[in-house]
VMD Tcl script that draws the C-alpha trace (Angstrom):
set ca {
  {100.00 173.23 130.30}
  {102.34 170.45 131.30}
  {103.27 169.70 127.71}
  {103.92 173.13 126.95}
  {106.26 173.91 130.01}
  {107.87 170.51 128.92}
  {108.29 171.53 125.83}
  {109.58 175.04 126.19}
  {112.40 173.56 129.01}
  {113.99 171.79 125.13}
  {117.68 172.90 124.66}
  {117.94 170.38 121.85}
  {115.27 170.17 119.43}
  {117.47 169.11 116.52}
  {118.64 165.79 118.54}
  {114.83 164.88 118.13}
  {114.98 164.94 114.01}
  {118.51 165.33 113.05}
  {118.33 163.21 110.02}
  {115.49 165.44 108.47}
  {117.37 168.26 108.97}
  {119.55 168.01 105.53}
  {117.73 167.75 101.72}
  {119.69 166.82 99.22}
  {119.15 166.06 95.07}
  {121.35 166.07 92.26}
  {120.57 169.90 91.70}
  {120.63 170.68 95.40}
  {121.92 170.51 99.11}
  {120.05 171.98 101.64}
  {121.27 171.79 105.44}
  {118.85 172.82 108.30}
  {118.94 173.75 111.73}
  {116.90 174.83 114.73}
  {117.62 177.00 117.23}
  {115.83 179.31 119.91}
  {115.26 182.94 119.26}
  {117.68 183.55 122.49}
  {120.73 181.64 120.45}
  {120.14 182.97 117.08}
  {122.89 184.76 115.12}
  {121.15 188.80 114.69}
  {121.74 188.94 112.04}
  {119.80 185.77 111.03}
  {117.55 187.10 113.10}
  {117.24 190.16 111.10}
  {117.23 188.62 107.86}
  {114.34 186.60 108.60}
  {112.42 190.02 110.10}
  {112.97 191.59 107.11}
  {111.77 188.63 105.15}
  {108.78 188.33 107.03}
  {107.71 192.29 106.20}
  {108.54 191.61 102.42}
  {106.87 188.55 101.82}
  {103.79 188.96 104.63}
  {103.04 192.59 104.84}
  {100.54 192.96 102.06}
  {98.82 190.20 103.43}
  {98.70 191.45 107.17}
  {97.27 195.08 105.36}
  {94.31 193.10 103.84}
  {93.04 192.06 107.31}
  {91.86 192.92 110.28}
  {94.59 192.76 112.04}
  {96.91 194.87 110.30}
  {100.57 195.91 109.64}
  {102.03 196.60 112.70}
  {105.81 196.34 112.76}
  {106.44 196.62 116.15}
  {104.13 193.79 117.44}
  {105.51 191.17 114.87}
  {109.03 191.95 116.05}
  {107.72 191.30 119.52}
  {106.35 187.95 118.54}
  {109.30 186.66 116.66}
  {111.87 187.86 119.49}
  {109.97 186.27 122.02}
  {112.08 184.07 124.27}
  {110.16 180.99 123.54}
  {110.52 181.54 119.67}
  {112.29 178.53 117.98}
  {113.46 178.82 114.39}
  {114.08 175.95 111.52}
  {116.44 178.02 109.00}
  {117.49 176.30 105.50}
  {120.90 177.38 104.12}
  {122.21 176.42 101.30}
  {126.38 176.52 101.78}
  {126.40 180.59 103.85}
  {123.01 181.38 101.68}
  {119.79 181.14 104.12}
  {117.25 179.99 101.69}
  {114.27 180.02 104.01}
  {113.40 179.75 107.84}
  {109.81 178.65 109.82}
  {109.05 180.69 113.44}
  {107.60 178.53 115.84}
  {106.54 178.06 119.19}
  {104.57 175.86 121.56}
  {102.20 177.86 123.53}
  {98.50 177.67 125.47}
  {95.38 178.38 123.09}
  {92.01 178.37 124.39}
  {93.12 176.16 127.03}
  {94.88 173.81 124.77}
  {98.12 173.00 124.22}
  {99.42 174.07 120.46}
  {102.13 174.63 118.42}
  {101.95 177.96 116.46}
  {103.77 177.18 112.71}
}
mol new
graphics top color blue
foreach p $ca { graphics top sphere $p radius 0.5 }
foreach p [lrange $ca 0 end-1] q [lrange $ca 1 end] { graphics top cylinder $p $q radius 0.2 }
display resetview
């Protein structure tokens, strides 16, 4: 549990990987950045809910668990939620939710 608490008590996650936080080809530029759920723009925020329902919902519908719109809001709001978001110039190409968390009595970090 140590390593969690440590972890979650970050203000600065990009200082730890800065340098992998920009792609760039002859096609394309990519910059990254992380935040916390708490300092996200909402409407980031928003865009990546909405993304989520799009691109996961069918899948969620073919398991047990379910669809349910309300809980996955809950998860991705809560206030140890970090997220990686990829923009491309003011175009957000793609974003990760993560957070570091307990499992089973282990310490993990959920992708």
């Amino acid at each position: 549990m140590s390593n969690v608490t440590s972890a979650n008590k970050l203000t600065d996650l990009a200082a730890l990987c800065r340098e992998l936080l920009v792609y760039r080809n002859k096609d394309m530029e990519v910059d990254m950045y992380i935040q916390r759920v708490t300092e996200l723009d909402k409407n980031v925020l928003e865009w990546a809910i909405n993304l989520t329902e799009r691109n996961m919902r069918k899948l969620y519908e073919t398991c047990a668990w379910g669809w349910n719109p309300e809980r996955k809001v809950e998860e991705m709001t809560d206030d140890c939620a970090w997220y990686l978001i990829a923009k491309q110039k003011d175009k957000l190409l793609a974003f990760s939710h993560f957070r570091f968390d307990m499992d089973f009595g282990e310490p993990v970090l959920y992708w």
